[in-house]
C-alpha positions as CSV (number, residue, x, y, z in Angstrom):
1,X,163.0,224.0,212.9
2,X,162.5,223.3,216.5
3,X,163.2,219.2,217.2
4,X,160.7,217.5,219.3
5,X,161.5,214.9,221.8
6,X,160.9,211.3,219.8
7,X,163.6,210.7,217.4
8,X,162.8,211.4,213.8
9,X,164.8,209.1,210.9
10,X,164.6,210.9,207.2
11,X,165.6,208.1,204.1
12,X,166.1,211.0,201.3
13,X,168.3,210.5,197.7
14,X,167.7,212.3,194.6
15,X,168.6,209.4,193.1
16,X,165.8,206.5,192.1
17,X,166.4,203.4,192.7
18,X,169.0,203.7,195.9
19,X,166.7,201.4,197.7
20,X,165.7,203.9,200.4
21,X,161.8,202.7,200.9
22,X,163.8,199.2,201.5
23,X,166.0,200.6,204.1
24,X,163.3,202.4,205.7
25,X,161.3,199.3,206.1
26,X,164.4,197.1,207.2
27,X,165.2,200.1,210.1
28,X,161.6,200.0,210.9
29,X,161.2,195.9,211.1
30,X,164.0,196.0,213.5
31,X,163.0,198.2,215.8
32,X,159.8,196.7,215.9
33,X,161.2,193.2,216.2
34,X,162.6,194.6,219.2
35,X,159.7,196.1,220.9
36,X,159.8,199.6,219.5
37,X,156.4,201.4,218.0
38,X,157.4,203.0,215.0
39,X,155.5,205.4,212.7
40,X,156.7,205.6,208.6
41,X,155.3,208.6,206.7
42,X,155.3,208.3,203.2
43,X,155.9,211.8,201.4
44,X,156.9,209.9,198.3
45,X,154.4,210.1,195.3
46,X,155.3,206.5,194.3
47,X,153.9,205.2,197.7
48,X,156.0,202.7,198.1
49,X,155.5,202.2,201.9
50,X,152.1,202.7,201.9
51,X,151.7,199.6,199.5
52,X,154.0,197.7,201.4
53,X,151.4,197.9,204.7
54,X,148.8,196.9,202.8
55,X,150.3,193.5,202.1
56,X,150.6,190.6,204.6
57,X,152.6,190.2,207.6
58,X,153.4,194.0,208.4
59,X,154.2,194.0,212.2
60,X,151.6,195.8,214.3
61,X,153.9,197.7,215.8
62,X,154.6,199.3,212.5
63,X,151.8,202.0,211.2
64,X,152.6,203.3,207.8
65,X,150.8,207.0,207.3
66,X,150.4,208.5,203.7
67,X,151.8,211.9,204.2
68,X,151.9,214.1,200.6
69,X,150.8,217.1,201.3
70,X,153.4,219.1,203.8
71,X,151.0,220.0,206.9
72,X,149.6,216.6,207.0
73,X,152.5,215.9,207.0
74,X,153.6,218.1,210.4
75,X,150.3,216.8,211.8
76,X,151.4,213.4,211.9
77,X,154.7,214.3,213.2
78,X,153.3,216.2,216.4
79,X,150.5,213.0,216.8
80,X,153.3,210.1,216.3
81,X,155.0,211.9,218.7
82,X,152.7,210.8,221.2
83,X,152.4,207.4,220.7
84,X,155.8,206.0,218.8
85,X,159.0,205.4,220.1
86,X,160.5,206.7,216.6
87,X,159.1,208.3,213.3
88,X,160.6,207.2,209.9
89,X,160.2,209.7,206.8
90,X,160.4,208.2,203.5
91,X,161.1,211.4,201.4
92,X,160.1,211.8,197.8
93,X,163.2,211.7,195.3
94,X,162.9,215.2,193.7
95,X,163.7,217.9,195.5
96,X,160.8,219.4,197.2
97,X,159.2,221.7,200.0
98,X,157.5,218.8,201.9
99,X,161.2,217.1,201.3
100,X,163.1,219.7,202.6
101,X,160.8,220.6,205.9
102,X,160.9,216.3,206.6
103,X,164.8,217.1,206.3
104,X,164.5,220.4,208.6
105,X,162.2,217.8,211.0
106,X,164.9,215.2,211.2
107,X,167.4,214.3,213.8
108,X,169.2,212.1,211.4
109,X,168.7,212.7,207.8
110,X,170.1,209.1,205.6
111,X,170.9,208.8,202.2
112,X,171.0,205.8,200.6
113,X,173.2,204.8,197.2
114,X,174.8,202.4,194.8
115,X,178.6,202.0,194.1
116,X,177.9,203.5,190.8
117,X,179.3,207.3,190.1
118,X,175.8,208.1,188.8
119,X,174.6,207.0,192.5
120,X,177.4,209.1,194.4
121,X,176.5,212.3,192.2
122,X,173.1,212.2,193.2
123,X,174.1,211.9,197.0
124,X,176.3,214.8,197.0
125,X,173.1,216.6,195.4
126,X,171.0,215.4,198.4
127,X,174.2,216.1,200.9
128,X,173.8,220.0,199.0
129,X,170.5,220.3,200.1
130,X,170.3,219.4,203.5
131,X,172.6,221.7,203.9
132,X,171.1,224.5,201.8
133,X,168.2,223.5,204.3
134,X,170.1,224.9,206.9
135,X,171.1,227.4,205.8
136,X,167.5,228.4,204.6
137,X,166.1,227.6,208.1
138,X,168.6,228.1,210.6
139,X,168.2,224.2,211.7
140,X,171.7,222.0,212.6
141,X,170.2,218.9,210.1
142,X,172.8,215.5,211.2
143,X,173.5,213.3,207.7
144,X,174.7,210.3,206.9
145,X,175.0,207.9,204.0
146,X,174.6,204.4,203.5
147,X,176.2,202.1,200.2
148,X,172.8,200.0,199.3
149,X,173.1,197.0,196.7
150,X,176.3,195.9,197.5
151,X,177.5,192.8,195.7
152,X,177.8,189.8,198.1
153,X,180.2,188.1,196.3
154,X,183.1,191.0,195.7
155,X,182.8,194.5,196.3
156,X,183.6,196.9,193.3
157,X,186.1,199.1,192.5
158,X,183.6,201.5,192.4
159,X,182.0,201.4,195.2
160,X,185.6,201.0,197.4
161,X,186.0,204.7,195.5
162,X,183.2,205.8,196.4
163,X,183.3,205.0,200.0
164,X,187.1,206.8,199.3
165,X,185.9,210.2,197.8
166,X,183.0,210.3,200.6
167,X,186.1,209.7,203.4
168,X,188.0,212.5,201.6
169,X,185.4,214.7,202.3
170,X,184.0,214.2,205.0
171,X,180.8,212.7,204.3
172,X,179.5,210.6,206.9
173,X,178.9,207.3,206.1
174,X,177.0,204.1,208.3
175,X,178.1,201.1,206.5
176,X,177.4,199.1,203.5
177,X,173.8,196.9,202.4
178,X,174.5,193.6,200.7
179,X,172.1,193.3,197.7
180,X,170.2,190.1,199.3
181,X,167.2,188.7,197.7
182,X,165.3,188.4,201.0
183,X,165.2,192.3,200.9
184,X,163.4,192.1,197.4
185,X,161.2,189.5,198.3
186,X,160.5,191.8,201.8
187,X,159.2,194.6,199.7
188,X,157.2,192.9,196.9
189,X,155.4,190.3,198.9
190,X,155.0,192.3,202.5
191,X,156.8,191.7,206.1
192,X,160.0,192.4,207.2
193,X,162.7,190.3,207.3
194,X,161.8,189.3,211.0
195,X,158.2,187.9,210.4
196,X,159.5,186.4,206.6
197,X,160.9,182.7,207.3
198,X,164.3,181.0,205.6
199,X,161.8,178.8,203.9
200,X,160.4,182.2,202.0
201,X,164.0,184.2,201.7
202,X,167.0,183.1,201.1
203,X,169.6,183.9,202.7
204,X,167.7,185.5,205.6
205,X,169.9,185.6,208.3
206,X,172.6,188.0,206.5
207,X,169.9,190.0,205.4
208,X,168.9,190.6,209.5
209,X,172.5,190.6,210.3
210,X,172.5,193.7,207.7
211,X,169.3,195.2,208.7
212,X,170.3,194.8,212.5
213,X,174.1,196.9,211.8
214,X,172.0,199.6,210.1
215,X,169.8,199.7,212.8
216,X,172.5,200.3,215.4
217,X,174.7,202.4,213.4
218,X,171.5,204.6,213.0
219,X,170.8,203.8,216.7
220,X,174.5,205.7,217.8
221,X,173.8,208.7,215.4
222,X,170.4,209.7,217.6
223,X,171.6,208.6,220.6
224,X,169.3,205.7,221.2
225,X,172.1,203.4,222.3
226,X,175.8,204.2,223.1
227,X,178.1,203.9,220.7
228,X,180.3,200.6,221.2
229,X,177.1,199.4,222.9
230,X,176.0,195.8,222.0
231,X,178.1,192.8,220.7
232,X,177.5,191.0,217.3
233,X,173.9,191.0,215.3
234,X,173.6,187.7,216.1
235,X,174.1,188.3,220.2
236,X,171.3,189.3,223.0
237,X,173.2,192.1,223.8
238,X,171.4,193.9,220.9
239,X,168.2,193.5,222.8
240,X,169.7,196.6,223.5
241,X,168.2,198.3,220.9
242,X,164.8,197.7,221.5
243,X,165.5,197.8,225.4
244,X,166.4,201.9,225.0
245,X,163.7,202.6,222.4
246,X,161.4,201.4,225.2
247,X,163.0,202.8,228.3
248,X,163.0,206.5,226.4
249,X,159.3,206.2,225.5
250,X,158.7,205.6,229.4
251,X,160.8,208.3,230.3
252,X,159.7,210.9,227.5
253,X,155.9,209.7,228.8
254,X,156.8,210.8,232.0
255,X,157.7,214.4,230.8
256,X,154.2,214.8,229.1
């Protein structure tokens, strides 16, 4: 499958309950909070994006598309690519053929999970098909994953072996997402965790520190920002995020 020039971001596990609509929004809130446009295409029957616009505080710079049926789907890919900086795909959990061509789309395909076992069998099933995708459709599909839910007060045994037996085989992985409450609270009540306040989530500013890491680590895998570039969340220097997003929108403009 032929990439186009906007970067396209893919959130895909086989697993429920990973959290991967609630990483999708965090990525997306960031970018926005730092002056990207970013388009988020639901594919997922549950529609839990699509509900999430439709309640208070959703950045403007955030438009959330339904996207079910797999050449809507492609249409709203070639018209985001127009006017967004970057396209998120929230992929439906079951494997599926609008699932796999959002995969085949993607220049980064993540895949969110728990530190449970049940959690890492189901991203090895998601790692096996993107790459039966390739396979399928001669397309080079980049992958990562990402440990979701982490406990904040001690990490588990399991999830240091998971984060092991990923290592071991080469599975690449972005990080770890602390379980916060502000992330909850994000996704039942609307916003993001840049337009909630402290006075709404607790423990807020971990919760953008996490977001903002995601974001970068993301960020280096699709070549929005260099990697090594930027300091801690907390600096300026990650201004640099938003300050790429915006200069390659100019730039891809100026090829149109």
């Amino acid at each position: 499958m032929p990439k186009l020039q906007r970067p396209i971001v893919s959130f895909a596990t086989s697993k429920g309950g990973a959290g991967k609509s609630t990483l999708a929004i965090a990525f997306a809130g960031e970018l926005a909070a730092e002056g990207g446009r970013v388009a988020i295409l639901d594919t997922d029957p549950q529609q839990s994006v699509l509900k999430w616009s439709k309640k208070p505080n959703k950045p403007d710079q955030i438009d959330v598309f339904e996207a079910t049926d797999e050449e809507i789907m492609i249409d709203l890919i070639h018209s985001c690519q127009k006017t967004h900086h970057v396209i998120v795909i929230d992929v439906q959990g079951r494997v599926s053929e609008i699932g796999n061509t959002a995969m085949a789309w993607s220049d980064l395909v993540v895949i969110p999970l728990q530190g449970a076992g049940m959690d890492a069998d189901g991203a090895v099933s998601t790692v096996k098909n993107v790459r039966k995708v390739e396979k399928a459709r001669s397309a080079r599909i980049a992958y990562a994953t990402v440990i979701n839910r982490v406990s904040g007060a001690i990490r588990s045994r399991t999830t240091e072996a998971v984060r092991d037996l990923f290592c071991e085989n080469n599975i690449p992985m972005l990080g770890t997402v602390v379980d916060r409450e502000a992330f909850r609270i994000m996704t039942t009540s609307g916003g993001t965790q840049h337009t909630l306040s402290r006075a709404d989530a607790p423990g807020l500013d971990k919760a953008r520190a996490d977001a903002a890491n995601l974001t970068r680590a993301i960020a280096e895998q699709i070549g929005l920002i260099r990697k090594g570039q930027g300091t801690s969340p907390s600096s300026s220097d990650d201004r640099a995020i938003s300050q790429t997003v915006a200069q390659a929108g100019v730039a891809l403009q100026a090829t149109q």
